[in-house]
FITOR-652692 format. One line per 5 residues: number of its first residue (from 1); for each residue x, y, z of N, C-alpha, C. Coordinates in pm, 1 decimal, decimal comma. Each point is the difference from the previous one (the first is absolute). Example, Ala and Ser with C-alpha at 12.3 -4.5 7.8 and 13.67 -1.06 7.14 Angstrom:
% residues 2
1> 1319,0 -569,0 780,0 -89,0 119,0 0,0 90,0 120,0 0,0; -35,0 105,0 -72,0 82,0 119,0 6,0 -77,0 109,0 73,0 .
END
This chain:
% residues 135
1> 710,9 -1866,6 2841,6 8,7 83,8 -118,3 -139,2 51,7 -34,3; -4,4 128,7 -23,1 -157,6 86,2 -60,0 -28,7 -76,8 -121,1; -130,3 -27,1 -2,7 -24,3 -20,8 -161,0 27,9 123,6 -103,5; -3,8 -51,5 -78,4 76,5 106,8 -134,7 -121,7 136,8 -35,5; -127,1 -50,5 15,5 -100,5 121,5 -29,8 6,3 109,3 151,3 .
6> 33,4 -47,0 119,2 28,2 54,8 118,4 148,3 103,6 -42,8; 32,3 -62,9 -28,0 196,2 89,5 -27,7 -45,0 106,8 -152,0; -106,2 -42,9 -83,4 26,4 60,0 -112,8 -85,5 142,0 -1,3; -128,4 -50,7 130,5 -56,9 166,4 54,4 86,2 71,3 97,6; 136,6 -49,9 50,7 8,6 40,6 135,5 28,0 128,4 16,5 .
11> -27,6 75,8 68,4 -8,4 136,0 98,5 140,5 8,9 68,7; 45,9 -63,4 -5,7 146,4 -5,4 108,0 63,2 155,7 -14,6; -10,8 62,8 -157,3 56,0 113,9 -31,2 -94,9 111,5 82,1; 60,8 137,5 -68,4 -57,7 116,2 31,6 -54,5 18,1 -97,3; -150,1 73,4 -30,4 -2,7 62,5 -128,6 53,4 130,3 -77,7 .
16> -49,0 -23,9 -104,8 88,3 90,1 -65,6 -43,7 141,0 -13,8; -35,6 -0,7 120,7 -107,4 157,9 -5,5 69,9 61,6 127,2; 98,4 -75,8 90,4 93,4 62,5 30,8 121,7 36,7 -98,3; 34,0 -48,7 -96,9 96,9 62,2 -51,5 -33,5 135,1 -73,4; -126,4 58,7 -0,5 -55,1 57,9 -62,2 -46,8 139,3 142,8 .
21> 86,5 -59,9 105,1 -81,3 91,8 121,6 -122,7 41,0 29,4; -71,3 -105,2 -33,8 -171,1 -6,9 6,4 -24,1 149,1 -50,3; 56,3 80,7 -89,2 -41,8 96,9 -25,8 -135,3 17,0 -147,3; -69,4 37,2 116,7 -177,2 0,2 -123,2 46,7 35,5 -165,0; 99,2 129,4 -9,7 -8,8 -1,4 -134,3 48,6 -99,6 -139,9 .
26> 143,4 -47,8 84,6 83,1 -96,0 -28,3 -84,1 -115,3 -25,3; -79,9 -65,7 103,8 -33,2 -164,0 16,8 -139,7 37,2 -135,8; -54,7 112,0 -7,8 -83,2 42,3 -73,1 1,8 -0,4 -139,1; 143,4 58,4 -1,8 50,1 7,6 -132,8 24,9 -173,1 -64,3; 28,8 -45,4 80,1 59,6 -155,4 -46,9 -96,1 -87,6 -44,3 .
31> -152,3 42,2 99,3 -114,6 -101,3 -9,4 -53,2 46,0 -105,2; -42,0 127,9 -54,7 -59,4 73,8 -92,1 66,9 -53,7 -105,3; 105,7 20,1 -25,6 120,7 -102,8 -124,7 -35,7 -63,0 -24,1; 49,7 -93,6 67,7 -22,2 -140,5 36,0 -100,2 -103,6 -103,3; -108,0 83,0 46,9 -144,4 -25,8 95,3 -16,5 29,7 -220,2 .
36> 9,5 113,1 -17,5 -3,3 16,8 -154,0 82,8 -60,8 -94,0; 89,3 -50,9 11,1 84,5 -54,5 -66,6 -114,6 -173,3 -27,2; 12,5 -43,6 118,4 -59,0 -120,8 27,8 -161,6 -9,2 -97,3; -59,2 69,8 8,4 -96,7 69,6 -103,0 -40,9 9,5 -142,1; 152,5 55,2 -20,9 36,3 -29,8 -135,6 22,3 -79,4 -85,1 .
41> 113,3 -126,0 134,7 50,8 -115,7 -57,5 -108,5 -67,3 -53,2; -98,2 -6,4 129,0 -142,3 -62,3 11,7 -66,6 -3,1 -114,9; -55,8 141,2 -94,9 -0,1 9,2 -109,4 -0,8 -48,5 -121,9; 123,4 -18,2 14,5 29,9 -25,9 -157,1 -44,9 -169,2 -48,5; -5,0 -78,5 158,3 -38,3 -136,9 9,2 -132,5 -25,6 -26,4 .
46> -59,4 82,8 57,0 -148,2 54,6 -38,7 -22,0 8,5 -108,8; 39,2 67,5 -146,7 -11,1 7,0 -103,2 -0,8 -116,0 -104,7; 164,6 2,3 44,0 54,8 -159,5 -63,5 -81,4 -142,0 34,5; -67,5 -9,7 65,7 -121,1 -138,0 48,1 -131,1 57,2 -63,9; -21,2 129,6 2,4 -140,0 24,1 -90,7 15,5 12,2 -140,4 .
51> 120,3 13,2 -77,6 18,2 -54,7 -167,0 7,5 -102,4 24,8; 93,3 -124,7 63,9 -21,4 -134,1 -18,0 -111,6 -85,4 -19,8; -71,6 107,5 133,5 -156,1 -79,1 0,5 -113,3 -5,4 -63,9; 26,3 157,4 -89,5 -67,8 40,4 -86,2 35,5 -70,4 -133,9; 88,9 -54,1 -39,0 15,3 -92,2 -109,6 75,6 103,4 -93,7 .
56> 65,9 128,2 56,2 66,4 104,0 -124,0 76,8 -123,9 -64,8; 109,7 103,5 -73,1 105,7 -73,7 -87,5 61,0 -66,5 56,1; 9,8 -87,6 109,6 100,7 1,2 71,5 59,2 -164,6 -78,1; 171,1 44,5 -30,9 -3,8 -144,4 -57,8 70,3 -82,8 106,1; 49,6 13,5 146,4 45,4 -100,8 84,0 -64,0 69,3 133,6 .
61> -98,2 -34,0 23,1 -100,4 17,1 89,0 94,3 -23,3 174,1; 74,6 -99,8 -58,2 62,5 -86,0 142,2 76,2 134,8 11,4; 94,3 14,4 -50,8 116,2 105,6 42,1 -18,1 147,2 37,1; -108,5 15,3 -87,8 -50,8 118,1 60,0 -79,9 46,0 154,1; -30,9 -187,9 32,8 -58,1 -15,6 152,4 129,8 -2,6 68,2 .
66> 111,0 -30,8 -13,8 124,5 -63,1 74,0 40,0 191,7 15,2; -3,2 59,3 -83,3 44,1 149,4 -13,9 -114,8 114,4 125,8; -60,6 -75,7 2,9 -153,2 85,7 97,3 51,0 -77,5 125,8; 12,3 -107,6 38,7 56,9 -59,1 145,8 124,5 74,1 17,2; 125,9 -12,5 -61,1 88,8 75,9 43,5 -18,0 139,9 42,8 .
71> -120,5 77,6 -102,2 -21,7 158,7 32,2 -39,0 -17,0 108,1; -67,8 -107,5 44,0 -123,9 29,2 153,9 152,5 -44,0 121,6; 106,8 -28,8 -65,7 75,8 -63,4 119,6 115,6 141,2 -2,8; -8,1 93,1 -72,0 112,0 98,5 -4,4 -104,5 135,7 68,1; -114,4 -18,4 -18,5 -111,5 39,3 95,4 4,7 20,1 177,2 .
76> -7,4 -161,2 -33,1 14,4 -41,7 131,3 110,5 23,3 98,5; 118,3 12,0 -22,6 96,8 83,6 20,9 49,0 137,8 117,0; -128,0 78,7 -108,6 -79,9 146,2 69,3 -59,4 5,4 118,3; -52,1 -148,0 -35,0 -162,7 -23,2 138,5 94,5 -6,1 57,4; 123,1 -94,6 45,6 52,4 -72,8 109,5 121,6 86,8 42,2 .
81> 50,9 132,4 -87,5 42,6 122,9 40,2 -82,3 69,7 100,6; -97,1 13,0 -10,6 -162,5 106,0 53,0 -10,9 -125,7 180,8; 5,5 -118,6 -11,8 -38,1 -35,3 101,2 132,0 -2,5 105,0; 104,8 -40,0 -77,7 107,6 18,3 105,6 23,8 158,6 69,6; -43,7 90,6 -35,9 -11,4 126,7 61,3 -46,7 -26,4 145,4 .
86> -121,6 -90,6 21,4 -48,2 -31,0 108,0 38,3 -124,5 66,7; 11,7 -100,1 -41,5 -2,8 -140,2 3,4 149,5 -39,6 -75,0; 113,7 -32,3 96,8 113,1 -41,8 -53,4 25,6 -161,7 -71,8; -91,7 -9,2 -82,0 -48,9 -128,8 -75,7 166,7 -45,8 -106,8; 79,1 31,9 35,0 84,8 17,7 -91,8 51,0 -135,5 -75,0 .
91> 3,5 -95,3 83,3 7,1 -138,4 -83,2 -99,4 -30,2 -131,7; -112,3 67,1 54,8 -111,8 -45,0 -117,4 19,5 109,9 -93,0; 107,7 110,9 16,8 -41,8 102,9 -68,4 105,1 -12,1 -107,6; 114,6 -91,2 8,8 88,4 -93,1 -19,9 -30,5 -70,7 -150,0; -99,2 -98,3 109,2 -57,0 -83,5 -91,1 -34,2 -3,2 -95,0 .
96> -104,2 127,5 13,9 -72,6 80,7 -117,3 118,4 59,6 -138,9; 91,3 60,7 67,1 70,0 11,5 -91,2 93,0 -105,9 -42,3; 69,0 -72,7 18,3 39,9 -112,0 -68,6 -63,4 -90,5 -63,0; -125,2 -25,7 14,5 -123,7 -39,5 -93,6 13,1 141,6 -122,9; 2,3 53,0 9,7 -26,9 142,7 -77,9 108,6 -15,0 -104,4 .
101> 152,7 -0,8 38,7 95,8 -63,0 -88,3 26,7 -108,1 -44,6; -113,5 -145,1 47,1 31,8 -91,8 -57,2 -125,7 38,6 -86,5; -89,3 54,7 3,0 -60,9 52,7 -156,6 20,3 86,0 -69,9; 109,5 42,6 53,2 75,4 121,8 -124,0 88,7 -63,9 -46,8; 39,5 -115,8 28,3 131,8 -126,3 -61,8 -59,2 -104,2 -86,2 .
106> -125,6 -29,6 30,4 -151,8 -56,5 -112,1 66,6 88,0 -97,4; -98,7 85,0 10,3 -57,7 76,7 -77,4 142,2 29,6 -121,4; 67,4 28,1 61,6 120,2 43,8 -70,5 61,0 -135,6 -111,6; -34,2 -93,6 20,8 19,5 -106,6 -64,3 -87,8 -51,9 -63,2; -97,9 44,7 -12,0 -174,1 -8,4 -35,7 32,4 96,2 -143,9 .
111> 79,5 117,0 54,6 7,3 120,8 -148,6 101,4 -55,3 -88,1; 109,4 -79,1 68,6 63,7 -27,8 -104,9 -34,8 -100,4 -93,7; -76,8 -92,0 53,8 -27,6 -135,4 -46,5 -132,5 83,6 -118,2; -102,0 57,0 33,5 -90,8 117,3 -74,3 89,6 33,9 -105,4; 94,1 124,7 11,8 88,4 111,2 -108,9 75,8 -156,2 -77,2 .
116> 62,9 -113,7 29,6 108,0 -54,9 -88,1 -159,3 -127,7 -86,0; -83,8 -26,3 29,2 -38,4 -130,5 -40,7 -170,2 69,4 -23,5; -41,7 98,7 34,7 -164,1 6,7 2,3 -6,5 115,5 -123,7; 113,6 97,1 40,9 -50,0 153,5 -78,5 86,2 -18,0 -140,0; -161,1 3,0 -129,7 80,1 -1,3 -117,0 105,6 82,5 -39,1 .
121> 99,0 -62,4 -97,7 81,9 111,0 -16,5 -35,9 58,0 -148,8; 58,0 103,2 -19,9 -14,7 121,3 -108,9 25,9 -158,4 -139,4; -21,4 28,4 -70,5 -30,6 -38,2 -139,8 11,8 104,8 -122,1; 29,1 -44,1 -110,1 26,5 56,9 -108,3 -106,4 63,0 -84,7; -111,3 -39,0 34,7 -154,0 77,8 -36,2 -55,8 70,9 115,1 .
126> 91,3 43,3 87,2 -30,6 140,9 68,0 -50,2 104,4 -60,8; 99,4 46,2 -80,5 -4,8 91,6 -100,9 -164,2 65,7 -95,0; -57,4 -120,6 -3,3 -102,4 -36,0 -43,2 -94,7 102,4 117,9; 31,6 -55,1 114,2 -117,4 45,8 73,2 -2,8 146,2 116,8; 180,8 7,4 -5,1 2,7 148,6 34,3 77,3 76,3 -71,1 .
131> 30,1 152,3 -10,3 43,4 63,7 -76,2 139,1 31,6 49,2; 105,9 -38,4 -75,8 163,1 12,2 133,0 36,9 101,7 -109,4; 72,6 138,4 111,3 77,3 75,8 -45,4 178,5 -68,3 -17,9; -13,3 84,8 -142,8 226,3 -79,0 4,1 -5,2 157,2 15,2; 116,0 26,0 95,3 71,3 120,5 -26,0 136,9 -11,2 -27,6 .
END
């Protein structure tokens, strides 16, 4: 039997740059995407670790780090789209994404547990501090 990191790079496939008929504009178009998308995700993780670190408002420091790992793993995603073009990595590319949904299944239980038990609710001296239209 292969060890499991042997089976989880394996090549056995074709890449996916034949399904694409190795055509320059096509495989071009996908990496350029891709390639930007991945960028973006990248981003926003970037930001979110420089308020934490910077000491902003932040009042749950942890969750807002747990929220920047998942971005870098819905990121990651992109990358492992961009390499299977060349490299039929597809187990790991797998991987990547089912890691990706078991932090979108966190996370998702992270907001509820946040919205029902963390985020105050409205109060009766609202009123006081913003101006509500009755129509």
């Amino acid at each position: 039997m292969k060890n499991w990191l042997s089976e989880l790079c394996s090549t056995a496939f074709m890449p996916h740059g034949n399904c694409y008929l190795w055509q320059p504009g096509l495989v071009g178009l996908h990496v350029v995407a891709d390639s930007l998308i991945a960028l973006a995700y990248y981003s926003i993780p970037l930001t979110l670790i420089y308020y934490v670190r910077k000491g902003r408002d932040v009042a749950y420091p942890a969750i807002i780090l747990m929220f920047a790992a998942f971005i870098i793993a819905c990121g990651s995603t992109h990358v492992m789209d961009v390499i299977t073009i060349w490299k039929p990595a597809y187990w790991l590319s797998g991987a990547v994404k089912a890691a990706t949904e078991a932090g979108a299944e966190t996370a998702a239980s992270v907001g509820e547990l946040v919205s029902v038990h963390v985020i105050p609710r409205p109060h009766g001296e609202l009123g006081k501090h913003f101006v509500v239209s009755e129509e």
